[in-house]
C-alpha positions as a printed Julia matrix, in Angstrom:
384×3 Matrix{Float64}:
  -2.08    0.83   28.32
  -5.68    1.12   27.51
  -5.07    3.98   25.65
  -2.94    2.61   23.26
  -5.11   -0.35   22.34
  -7.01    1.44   19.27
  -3.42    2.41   18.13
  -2.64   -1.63   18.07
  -5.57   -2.48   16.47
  -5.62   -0.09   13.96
  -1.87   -0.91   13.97
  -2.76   -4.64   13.49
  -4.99   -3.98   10.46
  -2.59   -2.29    8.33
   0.37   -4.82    8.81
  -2.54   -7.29    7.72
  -3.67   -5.8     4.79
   0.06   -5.55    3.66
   1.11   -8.78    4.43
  -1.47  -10.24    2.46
  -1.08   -7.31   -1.12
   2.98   -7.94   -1.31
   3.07  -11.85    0.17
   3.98  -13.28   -3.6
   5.97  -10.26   -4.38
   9.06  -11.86   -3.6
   8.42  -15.13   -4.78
   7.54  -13.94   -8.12
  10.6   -15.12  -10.16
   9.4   -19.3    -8.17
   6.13  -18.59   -9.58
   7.55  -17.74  -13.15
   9.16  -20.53  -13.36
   6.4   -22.98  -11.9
   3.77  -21.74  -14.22
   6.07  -21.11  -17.31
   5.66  -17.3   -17.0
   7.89  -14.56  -18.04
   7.94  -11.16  -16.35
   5.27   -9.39  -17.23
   2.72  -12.14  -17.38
   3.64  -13.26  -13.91
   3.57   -9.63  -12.58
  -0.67   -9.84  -13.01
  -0.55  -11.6    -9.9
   0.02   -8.12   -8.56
  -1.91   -6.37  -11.13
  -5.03   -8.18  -10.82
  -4.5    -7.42   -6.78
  -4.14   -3.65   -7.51
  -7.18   -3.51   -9.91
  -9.6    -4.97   -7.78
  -8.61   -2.74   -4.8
  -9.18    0.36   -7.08
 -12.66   -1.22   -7.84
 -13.86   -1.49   -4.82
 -12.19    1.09   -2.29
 -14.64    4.14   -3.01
 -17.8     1.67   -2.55
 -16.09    0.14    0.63
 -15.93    3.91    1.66
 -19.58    4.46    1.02
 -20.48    1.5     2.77
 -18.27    2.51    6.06
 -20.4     5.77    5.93
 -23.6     3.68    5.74
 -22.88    0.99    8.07
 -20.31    2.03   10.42
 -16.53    1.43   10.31
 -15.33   -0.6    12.67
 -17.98   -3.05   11.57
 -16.6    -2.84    8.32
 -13.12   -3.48    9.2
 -14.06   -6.17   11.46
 -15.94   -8.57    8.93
 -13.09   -7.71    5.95
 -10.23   -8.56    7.8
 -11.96  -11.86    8.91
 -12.97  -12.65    5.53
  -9.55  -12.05    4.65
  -8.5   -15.69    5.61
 -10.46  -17.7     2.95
  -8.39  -16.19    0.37
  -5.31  -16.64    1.5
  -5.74  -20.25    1.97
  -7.15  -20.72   -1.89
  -4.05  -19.33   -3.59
  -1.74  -22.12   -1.41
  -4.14  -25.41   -3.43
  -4.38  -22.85   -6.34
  -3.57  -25.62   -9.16
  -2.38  -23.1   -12.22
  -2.48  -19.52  -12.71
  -5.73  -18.78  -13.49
  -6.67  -19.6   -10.08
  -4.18  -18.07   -8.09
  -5.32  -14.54  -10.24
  -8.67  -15.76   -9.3
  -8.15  -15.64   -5.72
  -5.75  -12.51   -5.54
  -8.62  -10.92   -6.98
 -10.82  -11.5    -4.21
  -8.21  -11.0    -1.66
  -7.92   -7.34   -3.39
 -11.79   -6.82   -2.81
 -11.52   -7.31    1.0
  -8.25   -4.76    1.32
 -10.33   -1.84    0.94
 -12.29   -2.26    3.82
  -9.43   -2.69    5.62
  -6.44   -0.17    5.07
  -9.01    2.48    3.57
 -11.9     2.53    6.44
  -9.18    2.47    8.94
  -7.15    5.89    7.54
 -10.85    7.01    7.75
 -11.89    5.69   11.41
  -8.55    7.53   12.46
  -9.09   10.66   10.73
 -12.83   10.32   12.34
 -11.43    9.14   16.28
  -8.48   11.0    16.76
  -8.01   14.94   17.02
  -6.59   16.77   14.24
  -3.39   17.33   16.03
  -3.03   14.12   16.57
  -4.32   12.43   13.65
  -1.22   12.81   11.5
   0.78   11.17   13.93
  -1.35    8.15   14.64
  -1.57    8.16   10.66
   1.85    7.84   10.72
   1.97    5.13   13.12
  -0.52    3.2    11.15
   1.58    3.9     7.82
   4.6     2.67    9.64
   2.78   -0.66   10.61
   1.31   -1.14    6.54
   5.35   -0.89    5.82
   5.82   -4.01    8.73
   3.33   -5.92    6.95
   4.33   -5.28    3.59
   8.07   -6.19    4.36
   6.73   -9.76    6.11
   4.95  -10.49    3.46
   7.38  -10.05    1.07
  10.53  -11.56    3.9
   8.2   -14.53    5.73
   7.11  -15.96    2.4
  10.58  -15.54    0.73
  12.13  -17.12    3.66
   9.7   -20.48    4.0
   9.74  -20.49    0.41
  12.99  -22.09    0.15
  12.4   -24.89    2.13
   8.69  -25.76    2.25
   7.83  -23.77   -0.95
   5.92  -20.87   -1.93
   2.47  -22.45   -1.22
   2.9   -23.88    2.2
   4.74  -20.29    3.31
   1.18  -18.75    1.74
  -0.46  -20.75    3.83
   1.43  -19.34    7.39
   0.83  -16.14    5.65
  -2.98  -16.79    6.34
  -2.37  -17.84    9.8
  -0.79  -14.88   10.48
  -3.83  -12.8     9.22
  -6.21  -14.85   11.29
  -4.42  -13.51   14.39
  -4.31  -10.15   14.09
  -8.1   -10.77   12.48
  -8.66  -11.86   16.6
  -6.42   -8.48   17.56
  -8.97   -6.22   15.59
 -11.85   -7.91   16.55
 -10.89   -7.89   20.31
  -9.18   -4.49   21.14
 -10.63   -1.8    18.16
 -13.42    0.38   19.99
 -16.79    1.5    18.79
 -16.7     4.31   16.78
 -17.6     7.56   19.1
 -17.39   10.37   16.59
 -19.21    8.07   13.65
 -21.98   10.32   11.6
 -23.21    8.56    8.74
 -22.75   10.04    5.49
 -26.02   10.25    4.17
 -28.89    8.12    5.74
 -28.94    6.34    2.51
 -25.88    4.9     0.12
 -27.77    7.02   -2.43
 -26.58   10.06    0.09
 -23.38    8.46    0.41
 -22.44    8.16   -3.35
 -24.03   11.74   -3.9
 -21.22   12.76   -0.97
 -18.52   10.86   -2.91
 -18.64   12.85   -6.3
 -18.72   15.96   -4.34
 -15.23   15.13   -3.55
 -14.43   14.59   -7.29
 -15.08   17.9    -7.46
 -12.53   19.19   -5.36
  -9.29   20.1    -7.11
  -6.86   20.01   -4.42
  -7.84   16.75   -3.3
  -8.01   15.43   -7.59
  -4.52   16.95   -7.23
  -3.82   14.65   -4.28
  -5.67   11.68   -6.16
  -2.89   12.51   -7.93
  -0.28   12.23   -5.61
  -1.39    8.81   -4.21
  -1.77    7.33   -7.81
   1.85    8.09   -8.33
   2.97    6.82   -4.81
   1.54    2.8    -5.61
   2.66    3.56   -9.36
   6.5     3.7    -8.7
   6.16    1.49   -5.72
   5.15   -1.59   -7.57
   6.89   -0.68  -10.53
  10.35   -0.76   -8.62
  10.38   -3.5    -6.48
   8.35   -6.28   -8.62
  10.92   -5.38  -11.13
  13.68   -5.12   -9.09
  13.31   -8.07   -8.2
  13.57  -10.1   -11.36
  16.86   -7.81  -11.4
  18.62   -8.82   -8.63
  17.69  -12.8    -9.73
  19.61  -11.84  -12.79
  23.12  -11.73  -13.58
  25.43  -10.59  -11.91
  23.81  -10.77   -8.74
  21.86  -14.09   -8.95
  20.65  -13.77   -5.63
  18.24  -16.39   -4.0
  14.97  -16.03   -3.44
  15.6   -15.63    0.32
  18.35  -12.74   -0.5
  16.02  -11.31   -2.51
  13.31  -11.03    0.2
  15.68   -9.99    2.48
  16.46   -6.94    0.44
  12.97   -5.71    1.76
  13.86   -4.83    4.8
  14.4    -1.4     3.46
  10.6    -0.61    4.2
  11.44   -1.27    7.91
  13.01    2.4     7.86
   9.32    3.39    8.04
   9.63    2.56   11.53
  11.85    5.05   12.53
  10.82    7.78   10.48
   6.58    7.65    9.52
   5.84    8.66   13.24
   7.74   11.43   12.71
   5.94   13.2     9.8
   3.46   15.22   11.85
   6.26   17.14   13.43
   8.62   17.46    9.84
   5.19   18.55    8.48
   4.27   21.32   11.14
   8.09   22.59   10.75
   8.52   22.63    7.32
   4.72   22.8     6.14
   2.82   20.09    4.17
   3.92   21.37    0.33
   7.14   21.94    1.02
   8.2    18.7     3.17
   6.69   17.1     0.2
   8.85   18.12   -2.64
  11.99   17.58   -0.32
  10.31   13.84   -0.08
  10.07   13.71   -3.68
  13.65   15.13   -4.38
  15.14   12.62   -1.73
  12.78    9.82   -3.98
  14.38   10.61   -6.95
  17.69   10.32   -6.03
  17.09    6.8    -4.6
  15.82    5.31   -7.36
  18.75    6.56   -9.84
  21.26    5.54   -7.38
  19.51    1.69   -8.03
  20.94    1.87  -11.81
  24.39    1.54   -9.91
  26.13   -2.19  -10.44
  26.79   -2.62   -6.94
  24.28   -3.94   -4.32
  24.87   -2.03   -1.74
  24.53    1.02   -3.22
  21.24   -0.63   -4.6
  20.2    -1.3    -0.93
  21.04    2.59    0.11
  19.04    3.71   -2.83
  15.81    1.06   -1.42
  16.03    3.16    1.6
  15.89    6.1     0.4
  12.95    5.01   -1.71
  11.33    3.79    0.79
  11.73    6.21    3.38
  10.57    9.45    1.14
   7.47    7.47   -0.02
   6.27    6.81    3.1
   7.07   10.14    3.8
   4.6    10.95    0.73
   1.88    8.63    1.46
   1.39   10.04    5.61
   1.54   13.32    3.84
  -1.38   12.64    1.39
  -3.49    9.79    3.55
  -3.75   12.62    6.73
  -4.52   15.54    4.08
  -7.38   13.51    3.11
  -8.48   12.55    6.51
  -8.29   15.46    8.43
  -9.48   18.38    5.65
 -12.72   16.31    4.5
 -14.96   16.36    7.31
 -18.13   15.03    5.72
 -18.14   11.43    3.66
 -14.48   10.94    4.84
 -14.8     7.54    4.37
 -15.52    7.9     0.81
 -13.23   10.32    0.31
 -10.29    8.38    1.32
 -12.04    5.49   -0.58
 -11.07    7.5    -3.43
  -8.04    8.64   -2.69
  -6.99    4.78   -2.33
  -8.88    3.91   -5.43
  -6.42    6.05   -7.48
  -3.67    4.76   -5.05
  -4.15    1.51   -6.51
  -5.12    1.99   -9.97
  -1.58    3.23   -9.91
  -0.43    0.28   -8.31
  -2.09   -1.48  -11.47
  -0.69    0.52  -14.22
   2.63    0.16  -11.81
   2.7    -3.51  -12.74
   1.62   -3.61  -16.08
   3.33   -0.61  -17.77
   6.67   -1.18  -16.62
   6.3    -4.77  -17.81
   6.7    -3.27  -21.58
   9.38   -1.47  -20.95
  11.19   -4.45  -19.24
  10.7    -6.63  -22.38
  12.84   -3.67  -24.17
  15.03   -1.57  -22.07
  15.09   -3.57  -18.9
  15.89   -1.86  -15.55
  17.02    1.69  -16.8
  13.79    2.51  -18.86
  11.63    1.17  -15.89
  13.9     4.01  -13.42
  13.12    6.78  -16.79
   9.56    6.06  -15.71
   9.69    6.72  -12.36
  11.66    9.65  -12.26
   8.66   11.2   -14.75
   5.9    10.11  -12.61
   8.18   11.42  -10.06
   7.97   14.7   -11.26
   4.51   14.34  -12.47
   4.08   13.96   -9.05
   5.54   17.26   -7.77
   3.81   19.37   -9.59
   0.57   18.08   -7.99
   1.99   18.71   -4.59
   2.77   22.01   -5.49
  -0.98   22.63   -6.34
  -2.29   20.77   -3.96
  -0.9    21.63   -0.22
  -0.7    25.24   -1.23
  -1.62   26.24    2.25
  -1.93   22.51    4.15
């Protein structure tokens, strides 16, 4: 039992840090309509989330090298709170982008030190699994957020479901706090942030993992980009479905469950390149099959979706960990710096191409970042 109390904790900081980046996802179209938004002005509530993630997640790893990272994890998801309550009295939308702003400056330290403390903690053997396991709790978090707040929307509204949103966080906050050990492999970066930083463009000079920059920018890109607008779909006719319906479609990331944990194994059978492009094949196929008219077939293609970009992000979060032994923090600060400027373009780009081709040209888009996307694998995990 005491063995497995790192895994909760670490566990317990990724379903946080999701629950708290996709919590208005699902209320979106409630939003819209509060705040007299269309679409793609309403989607900056994820944007703005996104960007200030990609700001701050290569800094947050320099600090973690400086200053240790379960210290680092400790205070962010703490801090996490304050947010979370703001957006619930936010009184228009300038506020509320205020505040997801700041919530997206304490995610880093969160999700991107921890992916680093396990690379760090664990042997490599068995880093990819407890990767997994941690990748598998993000997808948890991210379908709460998006199902809890959905579901209280309805009857106490979007900001009072917000606001059990942030009492949620402060109790895995506690979880963290109380079972996540003291680092005992921890070697600061540099003895400096100057030796830190210097560590940091080092790794921006390593083509396989720009290649897997790459990768990970692509991964938030069609993430975002399908389910914010996917939603405003399914609201639509002829499927009209309620808010509640809609968050309900998320359970799709729950598949993550089931099949993250298993990616070490799939990886060591099939190797790392080639378990990829399968991912990416199965990827594509999901997201055509969500042009169909019929919802179920909608759903299957969600899972699908879902399950080969999970797949995808194990696959480039334990290639990062476990092959950059020195500054990993800042290296997988980087790696989720372009994860989220992806996540950023994810919600913004699309937006234009709602306003003109609705759902089919934002699926054209994600089949070529799809492919994009392959050919980076292909460079990349040559030999991982």
């Amino acid at each position: 039992m005491l063995r497995s109390m790192p895994r909760i904790a670490i566990a317990a900081a990724g379903f946080t840090a999701m629950l708290n980046m996709y919590a208005p996802q699902a209320v979106l179209p409630l939003m819209s309509v509060e705040f007299g938004a269309g679409p793609a002005v309403i989607s900056q509530i994820m944007t703005v989330n996104a960007l200030a993630v990609a700001l701050t997640a290569p800094f947050t790893g320099v600090v973690a090298d400086v200053l240790g990272r379960r210290f680092v994890i400790a205070i962010a998801i703490a801090l996490l709170v304050i947010p979370g309550v703001m957006m619930s009295f936010s009184d228009g939308l300038q506020a509320l982008l205020f505040w997801r702003f700041v919530q997206g400056l304490l995610l880093p330290p969160i999700f991107a030190v921890s992916v680093a403390y396990i690379g760090a903690e664990w042997p490599a053997r068995e880093a990819t699994g407890v990767t997994g396991t941690f990748i598998a709790a993000t997808a948890v978090g991210g379908f709460s957020g998006r199902m809890v707040t959905a579901a209280l929307a309805e009857p106490v509204g979007w900001r009072n479901a917000l606001l059990a949103d942030a009492a949620i966080t402060a109790l895995c906050a506690l979880a963290v706090i109380l079972l996540l050990p003291r680092e005992r492999s921890f070697v600061r970066g540099g003895t400096t942030l100057r030796g830190s930083l210097r560590q940091m463009l080092r790794h921006l000079r390593n083509p396989r993992l720009l290649a897997t920059f790459g990768v990970g920018f692509g991964i938030m890109f069609n993430f975002i980009a399908a389910f914010t607008y996917l939603g405003f779909r399914l609201a639509a006719p002829p499927f009209n479905l309620s808010t509640a319906a809609i968050g309900a479609v998320f359970v799709t990331y729950l598949i993550s469950i089931v099949t993250a944990p298993f990616t070490g194994r799939l990886v060591s059978t099939f190797g790392r390149r080639n378990f990829g492009t399968i991912a990416l094949a199965v990827w594509t196929c999901g997201i055509l099959l969500t042009l169909a008219p019929t919802l179920w077939v909608i759903v299957l293609g969600l899972f699908m979706i879902t399950g080969a970009g999970f797949y995808v992000q194990v696959c480039c979060q334990s290639f990062v960990a476990t092959n950059v032994r020195e500054g990993n923090s800042s290296a997988v600060g980087l790696y989720v710096t372009s994860f989220y400027i992806g996540g950023s373009f994810g919600g913004l780009i699309p937006g234009l191409l709602w306003n003109s081709t609705g759902w089919s040209g934002v699926v054209a888009l994600i089949v070529a970042m799809l492919l994009i996307m392959a050919g980076f694998v292909r460079f990349a995990w040559q030999d991982a």
